[in-house]
Wavefront OBJ file of the C-alpha trace (Angstrom):
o trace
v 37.923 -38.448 -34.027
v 34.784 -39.680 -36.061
v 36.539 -42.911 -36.614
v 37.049 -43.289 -32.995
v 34.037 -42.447 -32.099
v 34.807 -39.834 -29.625
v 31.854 -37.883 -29.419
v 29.150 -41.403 -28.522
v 32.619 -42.537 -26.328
v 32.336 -39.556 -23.768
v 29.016 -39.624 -23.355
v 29.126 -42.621 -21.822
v 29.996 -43.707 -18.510
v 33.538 -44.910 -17.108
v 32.290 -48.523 -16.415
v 31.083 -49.026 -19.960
v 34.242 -48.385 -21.294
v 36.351 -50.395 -18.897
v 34.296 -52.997 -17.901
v 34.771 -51.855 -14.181
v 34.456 -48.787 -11.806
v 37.393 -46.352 -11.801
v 37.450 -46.491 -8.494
v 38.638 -50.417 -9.301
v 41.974 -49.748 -10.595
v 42.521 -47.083 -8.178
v 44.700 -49.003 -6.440
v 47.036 -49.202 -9.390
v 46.376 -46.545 -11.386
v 45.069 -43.196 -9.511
v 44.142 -40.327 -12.209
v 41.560 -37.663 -11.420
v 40.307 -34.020 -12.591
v 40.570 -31.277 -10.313
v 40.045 -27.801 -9.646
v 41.878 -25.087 -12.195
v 45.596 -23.731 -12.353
v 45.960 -19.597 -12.513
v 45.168 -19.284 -16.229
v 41.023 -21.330 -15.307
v 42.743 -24.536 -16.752
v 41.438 -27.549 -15.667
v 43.751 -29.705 -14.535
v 44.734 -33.815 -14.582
v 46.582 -35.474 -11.489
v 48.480 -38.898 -11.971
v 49.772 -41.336 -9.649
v 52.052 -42.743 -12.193
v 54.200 -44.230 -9.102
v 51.651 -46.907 -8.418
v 50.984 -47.306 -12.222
v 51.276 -51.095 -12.177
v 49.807 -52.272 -15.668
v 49.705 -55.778 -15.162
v 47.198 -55.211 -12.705
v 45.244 -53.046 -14.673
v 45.099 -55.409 -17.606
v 43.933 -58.489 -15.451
v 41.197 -56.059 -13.862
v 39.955 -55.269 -17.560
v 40.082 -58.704 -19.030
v 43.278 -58.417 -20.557
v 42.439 -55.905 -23.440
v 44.882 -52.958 -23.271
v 42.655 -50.968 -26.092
v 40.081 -50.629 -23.120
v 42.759 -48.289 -20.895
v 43.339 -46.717 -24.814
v 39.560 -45.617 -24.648
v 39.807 -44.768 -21.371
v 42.572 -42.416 -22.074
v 40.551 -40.934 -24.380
v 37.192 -40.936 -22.681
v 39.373 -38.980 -19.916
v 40.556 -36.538 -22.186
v 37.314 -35.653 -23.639
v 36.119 -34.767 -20.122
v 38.920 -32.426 -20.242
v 37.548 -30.965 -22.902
v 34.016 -30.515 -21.999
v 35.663 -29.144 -18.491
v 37.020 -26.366 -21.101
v 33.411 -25.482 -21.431
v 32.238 -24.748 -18.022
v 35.971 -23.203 -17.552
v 35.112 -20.828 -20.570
v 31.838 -20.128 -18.906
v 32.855 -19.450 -15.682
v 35.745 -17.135 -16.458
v 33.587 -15.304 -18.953
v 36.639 -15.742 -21.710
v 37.687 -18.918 -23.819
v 39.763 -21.771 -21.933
v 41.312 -23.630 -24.868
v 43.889 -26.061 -23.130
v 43.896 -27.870 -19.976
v 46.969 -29.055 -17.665
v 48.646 -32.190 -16.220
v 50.363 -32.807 -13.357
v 52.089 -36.138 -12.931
v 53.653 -37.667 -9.646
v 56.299 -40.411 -10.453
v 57.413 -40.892 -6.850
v 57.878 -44.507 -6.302
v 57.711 -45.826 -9.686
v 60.078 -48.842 -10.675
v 60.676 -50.531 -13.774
v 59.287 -53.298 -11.929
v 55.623 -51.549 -12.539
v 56.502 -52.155 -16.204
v 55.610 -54.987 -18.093
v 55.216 -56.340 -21.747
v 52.545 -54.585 -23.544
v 53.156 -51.190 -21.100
v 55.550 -49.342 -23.581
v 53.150 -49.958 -26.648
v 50.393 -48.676 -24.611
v 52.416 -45.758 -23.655
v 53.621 -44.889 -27.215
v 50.217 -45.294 -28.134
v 48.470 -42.760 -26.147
v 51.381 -39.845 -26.932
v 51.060 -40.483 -30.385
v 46.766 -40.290 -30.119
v 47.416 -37.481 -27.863
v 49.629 -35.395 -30.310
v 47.375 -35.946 -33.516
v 43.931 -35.064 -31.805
v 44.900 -32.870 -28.644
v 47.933 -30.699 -29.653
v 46.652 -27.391 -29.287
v 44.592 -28.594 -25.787
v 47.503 -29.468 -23.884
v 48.709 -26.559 -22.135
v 51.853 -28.788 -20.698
v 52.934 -31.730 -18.313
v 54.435 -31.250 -14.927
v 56.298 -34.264 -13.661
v 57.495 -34.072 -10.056
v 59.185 -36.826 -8.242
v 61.009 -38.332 -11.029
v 63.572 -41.545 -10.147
v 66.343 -41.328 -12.654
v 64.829 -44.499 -14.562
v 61.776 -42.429 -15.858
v 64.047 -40.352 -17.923
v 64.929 -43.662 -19.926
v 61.342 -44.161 -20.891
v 60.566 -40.433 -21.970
v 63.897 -41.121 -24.163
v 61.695 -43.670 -25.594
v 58.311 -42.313 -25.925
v 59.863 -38.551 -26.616
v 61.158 -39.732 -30.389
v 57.647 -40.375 -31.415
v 56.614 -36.476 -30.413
v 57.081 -33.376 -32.699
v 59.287 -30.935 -30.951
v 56.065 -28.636 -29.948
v 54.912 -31.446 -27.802
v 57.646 -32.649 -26.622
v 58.827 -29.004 -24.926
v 55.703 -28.795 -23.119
v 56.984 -31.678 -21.039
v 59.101 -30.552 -17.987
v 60.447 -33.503 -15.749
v 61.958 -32.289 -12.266
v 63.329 -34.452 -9.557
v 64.004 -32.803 -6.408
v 60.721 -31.131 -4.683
v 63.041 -28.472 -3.920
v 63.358 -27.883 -7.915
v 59.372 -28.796 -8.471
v 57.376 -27.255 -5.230
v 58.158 -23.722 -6.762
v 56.749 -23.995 -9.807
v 53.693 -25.897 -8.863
v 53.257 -23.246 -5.913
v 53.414 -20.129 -9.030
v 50.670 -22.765 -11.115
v 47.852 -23.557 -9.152
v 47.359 -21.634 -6.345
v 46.497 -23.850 -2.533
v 42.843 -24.228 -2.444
v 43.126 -25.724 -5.994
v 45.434 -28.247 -5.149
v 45.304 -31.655 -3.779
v 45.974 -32.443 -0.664
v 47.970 -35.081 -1.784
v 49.880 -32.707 -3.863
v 50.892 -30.464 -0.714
v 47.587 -28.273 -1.363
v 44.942 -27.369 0.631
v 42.050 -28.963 -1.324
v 40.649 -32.284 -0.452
v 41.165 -35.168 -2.842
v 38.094 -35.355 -5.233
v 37.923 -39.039 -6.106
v 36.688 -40.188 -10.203
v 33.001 -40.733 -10.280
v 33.563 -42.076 -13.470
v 29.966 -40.292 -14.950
v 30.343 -38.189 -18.119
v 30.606 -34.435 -17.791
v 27.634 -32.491 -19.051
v 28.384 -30.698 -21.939
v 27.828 -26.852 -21.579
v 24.893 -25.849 -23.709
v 25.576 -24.044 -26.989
v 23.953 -20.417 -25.721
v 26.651 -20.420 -23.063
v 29.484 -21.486 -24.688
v 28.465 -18.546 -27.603
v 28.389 -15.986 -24.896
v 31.512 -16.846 -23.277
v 33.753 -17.493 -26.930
v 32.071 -14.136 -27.902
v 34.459 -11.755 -30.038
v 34.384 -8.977 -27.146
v 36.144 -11.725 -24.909
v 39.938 -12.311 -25.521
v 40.902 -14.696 -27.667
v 42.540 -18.313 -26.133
v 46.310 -18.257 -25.884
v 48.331 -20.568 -28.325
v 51.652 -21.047 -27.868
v 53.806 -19.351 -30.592
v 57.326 -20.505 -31.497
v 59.863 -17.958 -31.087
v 63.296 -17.414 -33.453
v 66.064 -19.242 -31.074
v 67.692 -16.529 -30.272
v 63.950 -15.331 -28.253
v 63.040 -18.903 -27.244
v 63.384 -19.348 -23.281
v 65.208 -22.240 -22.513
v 64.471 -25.534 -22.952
v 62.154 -26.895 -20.167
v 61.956 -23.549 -18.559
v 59.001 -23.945 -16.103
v 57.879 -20.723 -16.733
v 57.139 -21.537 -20.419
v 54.003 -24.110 -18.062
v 52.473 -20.912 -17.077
v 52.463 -17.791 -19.681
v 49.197 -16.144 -20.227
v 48.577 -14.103 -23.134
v 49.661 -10.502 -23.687
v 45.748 -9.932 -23.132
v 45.526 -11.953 -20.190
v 48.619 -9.837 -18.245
v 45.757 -6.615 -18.205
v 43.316 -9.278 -16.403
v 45.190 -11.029 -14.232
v 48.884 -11.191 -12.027
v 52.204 -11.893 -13.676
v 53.791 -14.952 -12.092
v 57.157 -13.936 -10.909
v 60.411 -16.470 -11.762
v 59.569 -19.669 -10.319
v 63.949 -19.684 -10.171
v 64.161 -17.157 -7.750
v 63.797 -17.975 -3.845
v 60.459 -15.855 -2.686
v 59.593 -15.456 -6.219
v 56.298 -12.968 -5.644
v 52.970 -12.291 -7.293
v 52.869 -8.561 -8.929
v 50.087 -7.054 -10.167
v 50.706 -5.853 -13.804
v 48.624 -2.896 -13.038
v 51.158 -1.962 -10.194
v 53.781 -2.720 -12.462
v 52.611 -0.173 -14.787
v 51.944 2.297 -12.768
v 55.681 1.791 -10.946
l 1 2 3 4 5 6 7 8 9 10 11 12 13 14 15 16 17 18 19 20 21 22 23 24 25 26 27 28 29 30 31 32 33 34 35 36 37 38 39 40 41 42 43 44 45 46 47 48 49 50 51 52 53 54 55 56 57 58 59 60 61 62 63 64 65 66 67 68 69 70 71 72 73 74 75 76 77 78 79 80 81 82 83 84 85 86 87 88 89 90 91 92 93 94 95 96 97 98 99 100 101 102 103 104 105 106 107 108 109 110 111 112 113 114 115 116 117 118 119 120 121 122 123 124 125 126 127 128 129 130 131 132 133 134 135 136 137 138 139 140 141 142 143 144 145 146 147 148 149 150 151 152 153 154 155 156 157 158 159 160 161 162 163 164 165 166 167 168 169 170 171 172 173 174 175 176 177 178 179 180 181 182 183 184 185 186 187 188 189 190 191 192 193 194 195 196 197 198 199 200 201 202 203 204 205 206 207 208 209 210 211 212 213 214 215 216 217 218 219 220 221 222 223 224 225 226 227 228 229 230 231 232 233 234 235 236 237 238 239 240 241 242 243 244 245 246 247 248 249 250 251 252 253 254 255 256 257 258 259 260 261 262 263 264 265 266 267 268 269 270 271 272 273 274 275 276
């Protein structure tokens, strides 16, 4: 991260970065921050069905390391976003979430240069954010976009790679998005209630030190990590409700999300639970 340069990189605006506005390669590459998912996690929406990066690399003068930094400038947002999550929810928000529509996307979108800049980003992603991914959610996926994870997935360690879950069918996917982040949270675009808050491409403000200390406090729970279980515990592979598993601490503090599996899968209250 000090060789990259992270710290000067996301203090600085979009534009610098990219040479253009955000709002510029919109058209063929939507990605925003919005709103939180159950557990206060902020979370990243992707258009990856227009994701067209010969577009994007004419719009930025042809150098594919500037959508690298960009990644990266995005990602440190994230991070700072953990802050004023932490803050807010008086406990420590460690990890934030990613939801990723592929609906419409073709090889066609593809060109030469896409899959380098795609292996490079997971590979940045896993050695500097591992423990701040909470997971990936794509919905909408053609058949195709399982041949490129096949490809990018062999670069991963096996902890990243199961906090990927790729669903099809919005019958399979509106379920578990619906137990994730609750209607006012999501995009409209996403079948939520929320309106779609568009990239101003300006730095986050970091929260100040005095906050952060009171809300990472030792009387406040400590952030959830995920912990591997033996095999014979592990749920199984891809299991959507691996994407949304507080900590043991967390079910005293907040509901238990029912089996995304099950038709009418309900909110209980753990306290009710208890007490039943």
């Amino acid at each position: 991260r000090e060789r990259v340069g992270t710290l000067d990189l996301a203090s600085r605006p979009a534009d610098e970065i990219l040479t253009c506005a955000p709002a510029e390669l919109w058209e063929w590459s939507p990605a925003w921050l919005q709103g939180e998912d159950r557990l206060g996690r902020p979370v990243i929406y992707k258009e990856w069905g227009q994701f067209y990066f010969r577009k994007i690399k004419e719009r930025i003068g042809g150098d594919p390391a500037r959508m690298v930094r960009y990644h990266l400038w995005c990602n440190e947002q994230c991070v700072r976003a953990l802050g004023h999550q932490s803050v807010k929810h008086q406990r420590p928000i460690g990890q934030f979430f990613c939801v990723f529509n592929a609906a419409g996307w073709t090889p066609y979108l593809m060109s030469n240069g896409a899959m380098p800049f795609l292996k490079e980003i997971a590979l940045l992603d896993q050695a500097h954010y591992p423990e701040r991914l909470g997971g990936i959610l794509v919905i909408n996926a053609p058949r195709l976009i399982s041949l490129v994870w096949n490809i990018v997935r062999v670069y991963l360690d096996p902890v990243t790679r199961d906090k990927v879950n790729i669903m099809s069918s919005e019958n399979e996917w509106r379920p578990v998005l619906d137990q994730l982040i609750d209607k006012d949270q999501l995009p409209q675009t996403f079948g939520g209630d929320a309106p779609l808050e568009m990239p101003s491409g300006q730095p986050i403000v970091p929260q100040s030190a005095f906050e952060a200390f009171v809300a990472l406090s030792p009387q406040h729970e400590r952030p959830a990590t995920r912990r591997l279980l033996p095999a014979a515990q592990a749920p199984r592979r891809g299991s959507p409700s691996e994407l949304c598993r507080p900590s043991k601490a967390a079910h005293a503090k907040r509901p238990v999300l029912g089996s995304p599996f099950k038709s009418g899968a309900r909110i209980k209250s753990a306290q009710a639970g208890a007490t039943a």
